[in-house]
BAPA-380407 format. One record per residue (C-alpha): residue in three letters; x, y, z. Coordinates in Angstrom, 1 decimal, always signed. Example, Ala and Ser with C-alpha at 12.3 -4.5 7.8 and 13.67 -1.06 7.14 Angstrom:
BEGIN
+-----+--------+--------+--------+
! res !   east !  north !     up !
+-----+--------+--------+--------+
! ALA !  +12.3 !   -4.5 !   +7.8 !
! SER !  +13.7 !   -1.1 !   +7.1 !
+-----+--------+--------+--------+
END
This chain:
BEGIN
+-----+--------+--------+--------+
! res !   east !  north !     up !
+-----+--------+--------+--------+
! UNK ! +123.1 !  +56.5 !  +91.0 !
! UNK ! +124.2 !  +58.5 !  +94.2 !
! UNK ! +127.6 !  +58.6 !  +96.3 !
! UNK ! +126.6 !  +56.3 !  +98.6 !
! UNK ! +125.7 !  +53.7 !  +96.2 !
! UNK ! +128.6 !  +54.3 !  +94.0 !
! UNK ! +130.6 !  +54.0 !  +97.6 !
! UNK ! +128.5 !  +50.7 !  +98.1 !
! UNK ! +129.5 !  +49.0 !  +94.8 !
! UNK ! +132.9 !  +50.0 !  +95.0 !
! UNK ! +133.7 !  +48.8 !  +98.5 !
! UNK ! +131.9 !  +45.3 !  +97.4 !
! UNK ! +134.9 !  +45.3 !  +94.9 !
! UNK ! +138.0 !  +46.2 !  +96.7 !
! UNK ! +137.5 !  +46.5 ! +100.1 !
! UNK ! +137.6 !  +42.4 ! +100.2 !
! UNK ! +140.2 !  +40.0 ! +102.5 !
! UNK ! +140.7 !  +38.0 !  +99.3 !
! UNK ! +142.3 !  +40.7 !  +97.4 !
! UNK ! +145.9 !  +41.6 !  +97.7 !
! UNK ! +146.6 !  +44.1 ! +100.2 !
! UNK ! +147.7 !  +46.6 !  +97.5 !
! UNK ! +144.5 !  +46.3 !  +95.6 !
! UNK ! +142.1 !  +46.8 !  +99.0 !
! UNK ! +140.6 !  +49.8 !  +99.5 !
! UNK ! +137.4 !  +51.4 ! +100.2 !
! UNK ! +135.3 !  +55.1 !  +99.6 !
! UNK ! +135.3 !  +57.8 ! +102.0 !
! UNK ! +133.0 !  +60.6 ! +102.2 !
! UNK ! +135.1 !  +63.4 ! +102.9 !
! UNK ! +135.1 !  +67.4 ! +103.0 !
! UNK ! +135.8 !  +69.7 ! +100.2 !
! UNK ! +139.4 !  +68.2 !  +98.5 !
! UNK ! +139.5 !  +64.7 !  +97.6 !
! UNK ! +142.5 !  +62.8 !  +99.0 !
! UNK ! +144.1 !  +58.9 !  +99.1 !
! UNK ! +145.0 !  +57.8 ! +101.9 !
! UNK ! +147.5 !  +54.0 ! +101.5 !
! UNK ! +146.8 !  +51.6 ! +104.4 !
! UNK ! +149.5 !  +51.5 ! +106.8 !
! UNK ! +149.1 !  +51.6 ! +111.0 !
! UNK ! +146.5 !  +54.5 ! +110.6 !
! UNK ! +144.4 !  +52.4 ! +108.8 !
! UNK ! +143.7 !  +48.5 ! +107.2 !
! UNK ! +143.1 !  +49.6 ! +103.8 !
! UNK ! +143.4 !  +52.1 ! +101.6 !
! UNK ! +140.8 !  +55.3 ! +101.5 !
! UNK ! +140.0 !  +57.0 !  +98.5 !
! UNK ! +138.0 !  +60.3 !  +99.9 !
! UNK ! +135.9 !  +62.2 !  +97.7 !
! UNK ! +134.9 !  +65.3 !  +97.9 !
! UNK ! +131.8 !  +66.9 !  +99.2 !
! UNK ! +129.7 !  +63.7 !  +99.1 !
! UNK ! +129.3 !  +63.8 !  +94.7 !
! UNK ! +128.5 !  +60.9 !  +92.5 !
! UNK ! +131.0 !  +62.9 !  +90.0 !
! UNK ! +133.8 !  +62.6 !  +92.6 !
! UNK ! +133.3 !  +59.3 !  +94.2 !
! UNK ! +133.6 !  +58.1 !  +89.9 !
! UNK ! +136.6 !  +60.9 !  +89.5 !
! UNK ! +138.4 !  +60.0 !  +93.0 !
! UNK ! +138.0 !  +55.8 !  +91.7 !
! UNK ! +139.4 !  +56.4 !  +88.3 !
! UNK ! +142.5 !  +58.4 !  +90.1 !
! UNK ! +142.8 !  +55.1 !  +92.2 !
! UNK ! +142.5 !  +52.4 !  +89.6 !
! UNK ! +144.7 !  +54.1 !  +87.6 !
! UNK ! +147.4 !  +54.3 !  +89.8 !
! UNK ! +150.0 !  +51.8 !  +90.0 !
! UNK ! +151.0 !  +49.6 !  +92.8 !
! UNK ! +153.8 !  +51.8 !  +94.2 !
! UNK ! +151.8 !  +55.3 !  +93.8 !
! UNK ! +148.6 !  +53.7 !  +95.9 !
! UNK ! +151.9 !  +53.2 !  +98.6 !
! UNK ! +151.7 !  +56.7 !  +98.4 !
! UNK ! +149.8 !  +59.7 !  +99.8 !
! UNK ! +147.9 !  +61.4 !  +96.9 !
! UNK ! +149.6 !  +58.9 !  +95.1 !
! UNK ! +152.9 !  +61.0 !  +95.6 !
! UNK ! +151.2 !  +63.6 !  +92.7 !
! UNK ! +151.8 !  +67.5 !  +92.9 !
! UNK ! +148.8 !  +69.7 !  +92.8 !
! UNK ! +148.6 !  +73.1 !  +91.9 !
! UNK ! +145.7 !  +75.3 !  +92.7 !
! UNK ! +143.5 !  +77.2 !  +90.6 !
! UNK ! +145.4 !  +79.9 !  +88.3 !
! UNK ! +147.7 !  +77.8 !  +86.7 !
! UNK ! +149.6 !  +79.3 !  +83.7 !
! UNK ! +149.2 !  +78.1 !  +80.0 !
! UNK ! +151.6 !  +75.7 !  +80.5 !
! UNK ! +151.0 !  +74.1 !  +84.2 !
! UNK ! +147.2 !  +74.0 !  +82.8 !
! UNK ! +148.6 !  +72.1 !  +79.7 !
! UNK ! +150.8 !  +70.0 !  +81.9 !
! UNK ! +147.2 !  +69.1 !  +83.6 !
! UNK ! +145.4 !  +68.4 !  +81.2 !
! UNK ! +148.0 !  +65.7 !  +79.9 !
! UNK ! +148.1 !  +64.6 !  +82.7 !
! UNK ! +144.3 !  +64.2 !  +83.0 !
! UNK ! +143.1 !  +63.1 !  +80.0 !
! UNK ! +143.5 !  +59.2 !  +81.0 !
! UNK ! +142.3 !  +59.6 !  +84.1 !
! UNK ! +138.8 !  +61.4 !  +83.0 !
! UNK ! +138.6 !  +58.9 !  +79.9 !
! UNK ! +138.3 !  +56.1 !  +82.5 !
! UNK ! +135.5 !  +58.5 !  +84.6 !
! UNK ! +134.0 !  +58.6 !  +81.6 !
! UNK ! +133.1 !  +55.1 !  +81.1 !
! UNK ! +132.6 !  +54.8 !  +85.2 !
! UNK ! +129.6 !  +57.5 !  +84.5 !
! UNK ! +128.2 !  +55.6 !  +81.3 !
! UNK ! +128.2 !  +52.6 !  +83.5 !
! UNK ! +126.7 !  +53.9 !  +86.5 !
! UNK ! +124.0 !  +56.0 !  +84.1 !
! UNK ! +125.9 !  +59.4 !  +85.7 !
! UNK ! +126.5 !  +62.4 !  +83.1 !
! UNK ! +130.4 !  +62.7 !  +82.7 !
! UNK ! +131.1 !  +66.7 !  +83.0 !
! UNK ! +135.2 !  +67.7 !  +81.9 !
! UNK ! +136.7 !  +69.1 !  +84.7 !
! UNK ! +139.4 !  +71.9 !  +84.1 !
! UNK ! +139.8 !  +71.6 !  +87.5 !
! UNK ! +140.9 !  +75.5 !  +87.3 !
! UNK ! +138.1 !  +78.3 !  +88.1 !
! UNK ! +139.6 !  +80.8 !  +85.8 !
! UNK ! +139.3 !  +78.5 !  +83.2 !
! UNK ! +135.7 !  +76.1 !  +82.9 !
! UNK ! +135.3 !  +75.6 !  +79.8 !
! UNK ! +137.7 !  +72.4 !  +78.6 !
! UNK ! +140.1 !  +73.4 !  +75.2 !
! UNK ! +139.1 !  +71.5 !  +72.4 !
! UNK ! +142.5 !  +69.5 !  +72.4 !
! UNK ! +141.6 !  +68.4 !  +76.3 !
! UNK ! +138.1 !  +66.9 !  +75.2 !
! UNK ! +139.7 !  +65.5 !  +71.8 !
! UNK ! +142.4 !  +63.8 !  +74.2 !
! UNK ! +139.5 !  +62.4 !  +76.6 !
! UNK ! +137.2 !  +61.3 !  +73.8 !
! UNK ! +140.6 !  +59.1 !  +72.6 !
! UNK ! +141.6 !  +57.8 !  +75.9 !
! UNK ! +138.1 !  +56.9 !  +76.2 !
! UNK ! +137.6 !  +54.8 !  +73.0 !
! UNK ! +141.1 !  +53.0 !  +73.4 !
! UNK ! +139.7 !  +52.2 !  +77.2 !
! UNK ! +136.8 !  +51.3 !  +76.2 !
! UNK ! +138.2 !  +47.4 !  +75.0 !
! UNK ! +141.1 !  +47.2 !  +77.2 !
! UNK ! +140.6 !  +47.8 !  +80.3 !
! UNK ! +142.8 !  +46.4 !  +83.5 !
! UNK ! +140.7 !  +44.0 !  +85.4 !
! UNK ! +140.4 !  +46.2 !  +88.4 !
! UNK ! +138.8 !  +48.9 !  +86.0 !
! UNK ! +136.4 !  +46.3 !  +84.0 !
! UNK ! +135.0 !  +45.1 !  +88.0 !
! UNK ! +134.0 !  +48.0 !  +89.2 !
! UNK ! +132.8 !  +49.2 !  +85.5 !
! UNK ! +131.2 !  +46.0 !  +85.1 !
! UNK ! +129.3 !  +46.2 !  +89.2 !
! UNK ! +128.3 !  +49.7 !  +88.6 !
! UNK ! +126.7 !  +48.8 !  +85.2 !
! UNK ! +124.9 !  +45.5 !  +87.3 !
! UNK ! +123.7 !  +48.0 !  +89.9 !
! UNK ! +122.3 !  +50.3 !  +87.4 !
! UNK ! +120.9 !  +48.2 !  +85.6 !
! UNK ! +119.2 !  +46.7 !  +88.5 !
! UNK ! +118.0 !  +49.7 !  +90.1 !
! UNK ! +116.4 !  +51.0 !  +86.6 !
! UNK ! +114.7 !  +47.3 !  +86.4 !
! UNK ! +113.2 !  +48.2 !  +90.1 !
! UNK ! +110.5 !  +50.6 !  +89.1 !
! UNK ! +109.1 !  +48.4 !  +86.7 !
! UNK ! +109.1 !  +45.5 !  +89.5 !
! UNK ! +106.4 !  +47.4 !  +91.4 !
+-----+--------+--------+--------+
END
């Protein structure tokens, strides 16, 4: 599944008149840093931007949105601090903490929409993921995996539809 159908699907879910306006919001192509954007007189709903038009981002940038809470998607970036790559020890620690929820929920995003999750460090001086960082994903992950909130299970749920229909497509013809 590609950006722009992942964008598709998820726009079918949120960005819909019936849903409150804190739980509207559609995907944005954007340039090199993914950003949120709340709605407010810029714009009618909230924009999730990913980054550099990737499947892997439009999935990482949704997972940072429907794990936000009502008051952080009021917020630009969600009102989160961001610190670039060469983080110490203890900021990349901090990170991956920090993290570990929101790539568990990726995670199951990618198994739905038949993507391969890659770990992101999200630090060039470090690209390989510690082994407590992937242990703390693969955790998340399972706990997820039967209790997700309803916003997480629709668009989990659609992608899986949409894959499942596009891989039923070949065969069709």
């Amino acid at each position: 599944m590609d950006a722009q159908t992942i964008t598709a699907v998820f726009d079918a879910c949120f960005d819909r008149s019936d849903l409150l306006p804190a739980d509207r919001a559609r995907m944005v192509r954007g340039g090199d840093e993914p950003m949120f954007l709340p709605a407010g007189r810029e714009r009618r709903v909230a924009e999730v931007v990913y980054a550099r038009g990737l499947a892997q981002s439009c999935l990482h940038e949704a997972a940072h949105w429907l794990t936000a809470g009502t008051r952080r998607r009021g917020l630009v970036d969600y009102g989160l601090w961001y610190l670039p790559d060469g983080r110490d020890a203890t900021a990349q620690e901090r990170f991956e903490e920090r993290e570990a929820g929101v790539q568990a929920l990726e995670s199951l995003l990618a198994e739905a929409a038949g993507i391969e999750f890659h770990i992101s460090c999200d630090n060039l001086e470090r690209s390989t993921p510690s082994p407590a960082f992937v242990n703390a994903i693969a955790l998340a992950a399972e706990r997820k995996r039967g209790d997700l909130t309803p916003r997480a299970s629709r668009l989990r749920d659609a992608l899986a539809a949409r894959c499942a229909l596009e891989s039923a497509a070949p065969a069709a013809r």
